[in-house]
C-alpha positions as CSV (number, residue, x, y, z in Angstrom):
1,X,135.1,60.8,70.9
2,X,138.9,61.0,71.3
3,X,140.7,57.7,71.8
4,X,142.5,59.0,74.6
5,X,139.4,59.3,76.3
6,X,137.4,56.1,75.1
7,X,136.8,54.6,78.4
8,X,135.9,57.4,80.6
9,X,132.2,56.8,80.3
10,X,132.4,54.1,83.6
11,X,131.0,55.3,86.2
12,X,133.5,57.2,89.2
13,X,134.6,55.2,92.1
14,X,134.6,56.1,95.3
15,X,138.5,56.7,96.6
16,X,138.6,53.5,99.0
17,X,137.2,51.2,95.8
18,X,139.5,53.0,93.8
19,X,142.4,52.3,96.5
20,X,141.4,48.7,96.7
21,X,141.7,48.6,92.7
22,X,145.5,49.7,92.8
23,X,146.4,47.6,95.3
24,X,145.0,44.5,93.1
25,X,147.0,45.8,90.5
26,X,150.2,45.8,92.5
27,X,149.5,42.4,94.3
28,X,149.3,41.1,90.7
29,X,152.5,42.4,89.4
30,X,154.0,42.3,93.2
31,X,155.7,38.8,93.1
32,X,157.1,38.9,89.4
33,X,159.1,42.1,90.0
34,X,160.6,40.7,93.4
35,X,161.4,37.7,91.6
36,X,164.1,39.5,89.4
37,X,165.9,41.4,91.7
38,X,166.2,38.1,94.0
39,X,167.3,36.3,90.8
40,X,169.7,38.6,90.2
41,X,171.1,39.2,93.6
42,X,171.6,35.7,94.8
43,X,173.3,35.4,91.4
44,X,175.8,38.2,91.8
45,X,176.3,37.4,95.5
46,X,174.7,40.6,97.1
47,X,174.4,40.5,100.9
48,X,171.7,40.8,102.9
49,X,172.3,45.0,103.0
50,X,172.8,44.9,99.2
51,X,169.5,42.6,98.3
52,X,167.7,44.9,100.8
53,X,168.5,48.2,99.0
54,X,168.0,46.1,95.5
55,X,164.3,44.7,96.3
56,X,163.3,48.6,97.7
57,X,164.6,50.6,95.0
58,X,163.5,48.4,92.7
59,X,160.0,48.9,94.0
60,X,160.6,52.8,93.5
61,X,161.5,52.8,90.4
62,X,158.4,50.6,89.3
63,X,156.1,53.1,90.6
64,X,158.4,56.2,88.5
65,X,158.5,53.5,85.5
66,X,154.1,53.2,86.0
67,X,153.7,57.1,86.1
68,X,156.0,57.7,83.3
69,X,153.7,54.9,81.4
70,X,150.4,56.4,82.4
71,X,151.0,59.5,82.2
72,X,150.4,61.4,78.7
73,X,153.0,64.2,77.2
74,X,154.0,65.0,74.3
75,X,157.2,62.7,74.0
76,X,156.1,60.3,76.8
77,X,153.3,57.9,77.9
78,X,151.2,55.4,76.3
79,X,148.2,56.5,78.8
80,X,147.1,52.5,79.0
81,X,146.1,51.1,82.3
82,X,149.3,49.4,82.6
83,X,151.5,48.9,85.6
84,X,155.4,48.5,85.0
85,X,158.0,46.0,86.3
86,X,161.5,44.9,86.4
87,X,161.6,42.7,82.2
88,X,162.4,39.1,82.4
89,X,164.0,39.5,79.1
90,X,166.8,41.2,80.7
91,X,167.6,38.4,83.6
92,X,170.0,35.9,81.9
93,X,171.7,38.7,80.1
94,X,172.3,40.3,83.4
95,X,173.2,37.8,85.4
96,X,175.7,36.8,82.5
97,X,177.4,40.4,82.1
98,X,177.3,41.1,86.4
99,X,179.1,37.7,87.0
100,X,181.8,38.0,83.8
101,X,182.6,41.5,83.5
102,X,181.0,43.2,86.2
103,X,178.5,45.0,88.0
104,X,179.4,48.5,86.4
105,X,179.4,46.7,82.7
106,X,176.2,45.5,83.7
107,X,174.6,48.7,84.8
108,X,176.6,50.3,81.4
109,X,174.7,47.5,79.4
110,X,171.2,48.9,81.0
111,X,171.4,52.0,80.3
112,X,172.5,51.4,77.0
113,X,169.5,49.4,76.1
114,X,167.3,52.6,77.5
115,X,168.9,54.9,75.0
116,X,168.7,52.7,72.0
117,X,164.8,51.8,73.1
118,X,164.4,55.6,72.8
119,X,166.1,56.1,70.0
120,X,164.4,53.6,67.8
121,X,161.0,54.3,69.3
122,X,160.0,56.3,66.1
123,X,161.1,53.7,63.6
124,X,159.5,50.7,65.6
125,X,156.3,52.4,65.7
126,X,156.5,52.4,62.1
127,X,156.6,48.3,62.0
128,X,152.9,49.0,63.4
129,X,151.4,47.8,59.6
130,X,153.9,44.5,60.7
131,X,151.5,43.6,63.1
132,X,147.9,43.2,62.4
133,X,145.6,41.1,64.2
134,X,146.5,38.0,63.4
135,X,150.1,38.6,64.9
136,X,149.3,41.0,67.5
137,X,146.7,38.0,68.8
138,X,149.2,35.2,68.2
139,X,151.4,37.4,70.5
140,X,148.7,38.1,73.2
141,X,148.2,34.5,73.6
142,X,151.9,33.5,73.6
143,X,152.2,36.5,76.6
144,X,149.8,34.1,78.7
145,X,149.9,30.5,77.6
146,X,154.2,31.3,77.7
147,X,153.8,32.3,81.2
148,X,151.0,29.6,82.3
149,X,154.6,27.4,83.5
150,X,155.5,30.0,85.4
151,X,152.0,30.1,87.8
152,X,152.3,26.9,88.0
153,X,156.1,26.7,89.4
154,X,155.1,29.4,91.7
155,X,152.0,26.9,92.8
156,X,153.9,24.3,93.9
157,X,156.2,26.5,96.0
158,X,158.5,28.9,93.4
159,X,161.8,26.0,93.8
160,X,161.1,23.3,91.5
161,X,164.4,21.5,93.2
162,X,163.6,22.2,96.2
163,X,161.5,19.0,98.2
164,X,159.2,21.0,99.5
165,X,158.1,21.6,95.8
166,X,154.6,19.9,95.0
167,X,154.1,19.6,99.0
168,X,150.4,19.4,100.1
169,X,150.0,22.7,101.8
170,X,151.5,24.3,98.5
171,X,148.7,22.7,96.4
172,X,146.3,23.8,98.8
173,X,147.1,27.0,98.8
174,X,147.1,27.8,95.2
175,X,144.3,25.9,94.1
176,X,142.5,27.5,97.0
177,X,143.4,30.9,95.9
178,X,142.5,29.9,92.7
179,X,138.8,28.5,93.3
180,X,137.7,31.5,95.2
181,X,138.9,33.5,92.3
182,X,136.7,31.9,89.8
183,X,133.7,31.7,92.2
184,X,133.7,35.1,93.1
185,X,133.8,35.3,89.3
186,X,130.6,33.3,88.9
187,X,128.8,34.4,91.3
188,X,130.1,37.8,92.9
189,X,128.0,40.9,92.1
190,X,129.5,44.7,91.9
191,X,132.4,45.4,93.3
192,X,133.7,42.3,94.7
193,X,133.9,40.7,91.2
194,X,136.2,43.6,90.3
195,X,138.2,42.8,93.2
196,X,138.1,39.0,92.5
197,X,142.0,38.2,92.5
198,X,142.6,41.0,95.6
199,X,140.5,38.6,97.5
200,X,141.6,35.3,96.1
201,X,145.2,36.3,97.4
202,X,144.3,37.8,100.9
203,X,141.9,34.8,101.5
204,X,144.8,32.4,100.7
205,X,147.0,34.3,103.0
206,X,145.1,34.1,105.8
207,X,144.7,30.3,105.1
208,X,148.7,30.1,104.9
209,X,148.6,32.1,108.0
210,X,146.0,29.9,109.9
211,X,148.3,26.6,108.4
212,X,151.3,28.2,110.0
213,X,153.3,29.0,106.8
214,X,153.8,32.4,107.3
215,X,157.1,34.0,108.6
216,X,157.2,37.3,110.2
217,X,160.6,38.0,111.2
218,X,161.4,39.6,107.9
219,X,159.2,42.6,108.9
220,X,161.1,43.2,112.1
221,X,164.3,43.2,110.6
222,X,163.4,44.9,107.8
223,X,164.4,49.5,108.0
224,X,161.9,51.6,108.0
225,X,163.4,54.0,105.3
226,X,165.4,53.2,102.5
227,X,165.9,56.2,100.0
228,X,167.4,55.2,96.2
229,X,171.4,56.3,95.5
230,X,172.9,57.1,92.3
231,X,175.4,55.0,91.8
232,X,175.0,52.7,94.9
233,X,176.8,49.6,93.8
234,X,178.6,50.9,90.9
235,X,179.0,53.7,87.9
236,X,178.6,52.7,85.1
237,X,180.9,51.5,82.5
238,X,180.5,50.6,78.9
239,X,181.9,47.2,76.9
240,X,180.5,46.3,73.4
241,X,179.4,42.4,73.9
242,X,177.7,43.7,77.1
243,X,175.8,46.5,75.4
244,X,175.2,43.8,71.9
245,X,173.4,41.4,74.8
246,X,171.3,43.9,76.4
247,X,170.4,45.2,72.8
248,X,168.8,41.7,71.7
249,X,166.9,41.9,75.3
250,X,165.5,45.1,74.5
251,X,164.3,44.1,71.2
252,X,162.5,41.3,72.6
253,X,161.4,43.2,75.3
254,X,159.8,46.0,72.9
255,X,158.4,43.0,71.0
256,X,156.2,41.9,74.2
257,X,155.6,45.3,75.1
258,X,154.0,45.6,71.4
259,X,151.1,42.6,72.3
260,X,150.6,44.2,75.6
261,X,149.7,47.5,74.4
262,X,147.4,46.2,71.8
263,X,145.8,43.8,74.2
264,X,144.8,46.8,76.6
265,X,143.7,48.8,73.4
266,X,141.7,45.8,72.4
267,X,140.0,45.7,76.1
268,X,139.8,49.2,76.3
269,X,138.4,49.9,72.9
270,X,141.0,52.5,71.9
271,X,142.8,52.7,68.6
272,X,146.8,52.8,68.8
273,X,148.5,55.1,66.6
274,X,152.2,55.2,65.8
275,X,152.5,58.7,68.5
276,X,150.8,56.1,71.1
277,X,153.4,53.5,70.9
278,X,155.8,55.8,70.0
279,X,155.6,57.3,73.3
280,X,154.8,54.1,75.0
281,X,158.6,52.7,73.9
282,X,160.1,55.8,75.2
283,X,158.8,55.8,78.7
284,X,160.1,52.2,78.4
285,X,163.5,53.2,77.0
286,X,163.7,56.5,79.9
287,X,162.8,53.9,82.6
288,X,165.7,51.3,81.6
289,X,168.2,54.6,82.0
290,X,166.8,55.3,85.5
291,X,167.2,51.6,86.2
292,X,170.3,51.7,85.1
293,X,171.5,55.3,86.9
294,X,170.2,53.8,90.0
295,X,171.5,50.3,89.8
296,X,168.1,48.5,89.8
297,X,166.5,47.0,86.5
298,X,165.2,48.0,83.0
299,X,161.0,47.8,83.3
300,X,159.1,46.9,80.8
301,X,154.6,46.8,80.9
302,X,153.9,43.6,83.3
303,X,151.6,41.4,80.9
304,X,149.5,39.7,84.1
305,X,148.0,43.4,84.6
306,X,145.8,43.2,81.6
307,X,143.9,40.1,83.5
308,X,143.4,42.5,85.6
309,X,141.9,44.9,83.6
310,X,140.2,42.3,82.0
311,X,138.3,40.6,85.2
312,X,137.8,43.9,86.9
313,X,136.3,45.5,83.7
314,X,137.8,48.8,85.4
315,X,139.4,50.4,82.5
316,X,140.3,54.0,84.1
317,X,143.7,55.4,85.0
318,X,143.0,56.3,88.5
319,X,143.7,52.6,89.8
320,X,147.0,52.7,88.5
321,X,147.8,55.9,89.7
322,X,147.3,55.1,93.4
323,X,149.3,51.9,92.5
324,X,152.2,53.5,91.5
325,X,151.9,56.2,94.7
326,X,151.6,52.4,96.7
327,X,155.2,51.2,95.1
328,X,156.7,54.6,95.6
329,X,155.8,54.5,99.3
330,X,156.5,50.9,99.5
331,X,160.2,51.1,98.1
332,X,161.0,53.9,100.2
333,X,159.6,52.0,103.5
334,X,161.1,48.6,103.2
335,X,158.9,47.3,106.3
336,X,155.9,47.9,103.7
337,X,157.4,45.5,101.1
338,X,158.8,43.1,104.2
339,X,154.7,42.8,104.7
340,X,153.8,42.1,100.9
341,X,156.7,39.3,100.4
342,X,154.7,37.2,103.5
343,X,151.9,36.4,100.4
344,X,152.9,32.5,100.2
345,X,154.6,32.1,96.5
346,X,151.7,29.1,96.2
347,X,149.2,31.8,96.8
348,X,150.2,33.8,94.1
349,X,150.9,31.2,91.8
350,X,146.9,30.6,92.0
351,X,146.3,33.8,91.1
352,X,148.7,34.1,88.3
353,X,147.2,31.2,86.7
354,X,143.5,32.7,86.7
355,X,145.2,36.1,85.4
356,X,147.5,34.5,82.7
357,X,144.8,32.2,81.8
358,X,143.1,35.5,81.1
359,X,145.6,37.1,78.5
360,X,146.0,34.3,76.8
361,X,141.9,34.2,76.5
362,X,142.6,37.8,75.2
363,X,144.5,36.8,72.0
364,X,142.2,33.9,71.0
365,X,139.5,36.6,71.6
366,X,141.2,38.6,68.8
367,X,142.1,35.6,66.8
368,X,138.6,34.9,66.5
369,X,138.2,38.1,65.0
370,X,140.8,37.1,61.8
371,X,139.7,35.8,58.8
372,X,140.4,32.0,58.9
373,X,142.0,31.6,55.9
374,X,145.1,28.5,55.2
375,X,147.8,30.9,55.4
376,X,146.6,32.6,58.5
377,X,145.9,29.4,60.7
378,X,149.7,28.1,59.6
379,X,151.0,32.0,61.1
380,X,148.7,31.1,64.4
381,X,150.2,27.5,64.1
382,X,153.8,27.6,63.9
383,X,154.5,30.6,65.8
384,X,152.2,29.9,69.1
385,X,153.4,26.4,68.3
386,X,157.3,26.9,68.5
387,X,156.6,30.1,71.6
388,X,155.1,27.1,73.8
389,X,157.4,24.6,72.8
390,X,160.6,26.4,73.0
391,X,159.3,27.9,76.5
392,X,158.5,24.4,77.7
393,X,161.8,22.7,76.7
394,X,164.6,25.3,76.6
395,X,167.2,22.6,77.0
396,X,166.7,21.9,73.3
397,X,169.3,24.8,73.0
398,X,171.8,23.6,75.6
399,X,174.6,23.1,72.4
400,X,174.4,26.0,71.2
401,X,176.5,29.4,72.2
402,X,175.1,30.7,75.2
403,X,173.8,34.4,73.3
404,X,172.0,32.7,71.1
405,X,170.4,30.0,73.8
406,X,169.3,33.0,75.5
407,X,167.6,34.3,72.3
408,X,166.2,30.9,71.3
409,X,164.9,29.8,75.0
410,X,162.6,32.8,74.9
411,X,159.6,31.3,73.6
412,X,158.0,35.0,73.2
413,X,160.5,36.1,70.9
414,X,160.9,32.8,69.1
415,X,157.0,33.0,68.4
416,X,156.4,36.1,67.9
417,X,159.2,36.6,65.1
418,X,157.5,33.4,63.7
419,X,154.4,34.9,63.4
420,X,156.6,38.5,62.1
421,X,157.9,36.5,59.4
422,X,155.3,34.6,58.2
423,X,152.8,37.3,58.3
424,X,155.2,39.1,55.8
425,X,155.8,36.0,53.3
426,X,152.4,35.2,53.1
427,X,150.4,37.9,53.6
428,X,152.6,40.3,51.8
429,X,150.2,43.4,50.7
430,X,147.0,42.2,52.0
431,X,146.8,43.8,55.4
432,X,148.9,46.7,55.0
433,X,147.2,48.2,58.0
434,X,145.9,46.2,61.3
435,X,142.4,46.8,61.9
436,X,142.2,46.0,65.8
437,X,138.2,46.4,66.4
């Protein structure tokens, strides 16, 4: 049977379950992606026009960045169940270049990035013998265990200075979201399992909305069309230090993109070749320049979408493809997104931590599959060891020169080029090729 096809043996779904599917998928990824271009905004000092046009076309180009993904051609597409959204990786950098130099060096700096991510797609496919299992599932459960902080911030309310952080209401909320998760886990049937965090999210809404904690004004003042614009803050220009930064980012970004792929191969069965991940960096690379032609974001493959694909047990394409049509429409009708930001950040936070939980269950899944030898438990060890640590205390880098803090605070690249490195020194010639089952 061809790879390609592995997981078309489920059984079809009906268009409205199929529908409902997609949507999970971009409630999932929803708040993440948000989260960066209201980062970045409120850093560079957009107003309210700007961040509107920012948040919408950002949308957009997820749902572009998802069908480049998922769809398979000859240079393009990894053809994973994967959704795309704006890469973390690239938020301090941005902020850093946007505030110093400029918006225009910033946008430069992006669409640098996107060429060089295509233009090395080839030879980083060829590092594939650099990551077998034992790497690739350090990696997977870095990707969750690395993000776990982050549901949690978003649990308690998304500000940890603010004072309503922690409140009542917030815990609530999140744990609420997060219980019916797991129940309809244990003891849903059919199709409301697959839909377990869809339901978790809209249940804790409506709770939030019965508590009083939801605001509605933002749909009424938000346009009903909103169409993307070459150029719309600025053309790009191009400075060295700004493209050096954006360079590391990409790196690390590829890096993550590496466990992700592997972790839906692993779920989905399918073998990875170097073509497949070949063509999975350049859709990555081609969506950074459209980021960067349209002033949004580069995207990289949104790690909490493989819980999905995990709890659902729906490994088809056809949910992700009425995902992406959902962003599309969504970024082009702001009052759409106005309605998805009213989702309390507490509510998601529940859900994230079921879903992150997840991936990071994913890699010790594969790590159970490596051989537990001395040197391979010191390469789970050190490098899931330093990705937690450096992730949970980042101001152990506060001294050092800010580029290299924002390398170093990055507890996905710190750990995973642990587990690079050691893998090489000590397992040198013994797993010359990664045998993911």
């Amino acid at each position: 049977m061809d790879n390609h096809n592995a997981n078309l043996d489920q059984p079809e779904l009906s268009v409205p379950k199929t529908i409902l599917l997609g949507l999970q998928h971009l409630l999932a990824m929803y708040a993440g992606d948000i989260l960066i271009p209201l980062l970045v905004g409120a850093a560079l000092h957009f107003s309210p026009a700007q961040m509107t046009y920012l948040v919408s076309t950002d949308i957009f180009m997820c749902g572009i960045a998802t069908l480049l993904q998922i769809r398979r051609t000859p240079w393009t597409g990894i053809a994973l169940p994967v959704v795309l959204g704006s890469a973390v990786e690239y938020l301090t950098p941005m902020i850093n270049v946007g505030n110093h130099l400029g918006w225009a060096y910033m946008y430069g700096g992006i669409i640098s990035a996107g060429i060089f991510i295509f233009l090395i797609s080839g030879l980083f496919a060829n590092l594939r013998r650099f990551f077998p299992p034992v790497v690739t599932g350090s990696l997977i459960t870095l990707i969750g265990f690395t993000l776990i902080p982050v549901a949690f911030q978003n649990l308690g309310g998304g500000d940890s200075t603010a004072k309503s952080f922690g409140a009542p209401i917030n815990l609530i909320l999140g744990f609420t979201t997060a219980l019916i998760t797991i129940l309809i886990n244990i003891y849903g049937r059919g199709f409301l399992k697959r839909v377990s965090v869809l339901v978790g999210i809209v249940a804790g809404t409506l709770l939030a909305m019965l508590a009083g904690q939801l605001n509605f004004a933002t749909v009424g003042q938000a346009h009903w069309v909103q169409i993307p614009h070459l150029f719309y803050f600025a053309a790009p220009k191009f400075e060295w230090s700004s493209i050096l930064t954006m360079l590391l980012a990409a790196v690390a970004c590829m890096i993550e993109s590496t466990g992700v792929y592997f972790a839906l191969a692993d779920i989905t069965k399918r073998e990875l070749t170097k073509d497949d991940l070949k063509r999975g960096y350049r859709s990555e690379g081609i969506a950074a320049i459209l980021g960067g032609l349209f002033n949004t974001f580069p995207y990289s493959t949104f790690s909490q979408n493989v819980g999905i694909v995990q709890l659902s047990g729906i490994k088809k394409l056809r949910p992700i493809y009425y995902s992406a049509v959902m962003l599309l429409i969504i970024g082009l009708i702001p009052k759409f997104g106005a309605i998805a930001t009213l989702i309390p950040t507490s509510v998601l936070g529940g859900s994230m931590l079921v879903m992150f939980g997840m991936v990071g269950s994913e890699g010790i899944k594969m790590l159970a599959k490596v051989p537990m030898t001395t040197d391979n438990l010191l390469i789970m060890a050190i490098s899931i060891g330093l990705g937690l640590g450096v992730t949970t205390q980042p101001a152990l880098f506060q001294h050092l020169p800010e580029t290299i803090q924002t390398i170093l605070s990055n507890g996905m690249v710190v750990g995973s080029t642990a587990a690079l490195v050691l893998n090489i020194l000590l397992n040198h010639g013994k797993n010359d090729e990664p045998q993911h089952d």
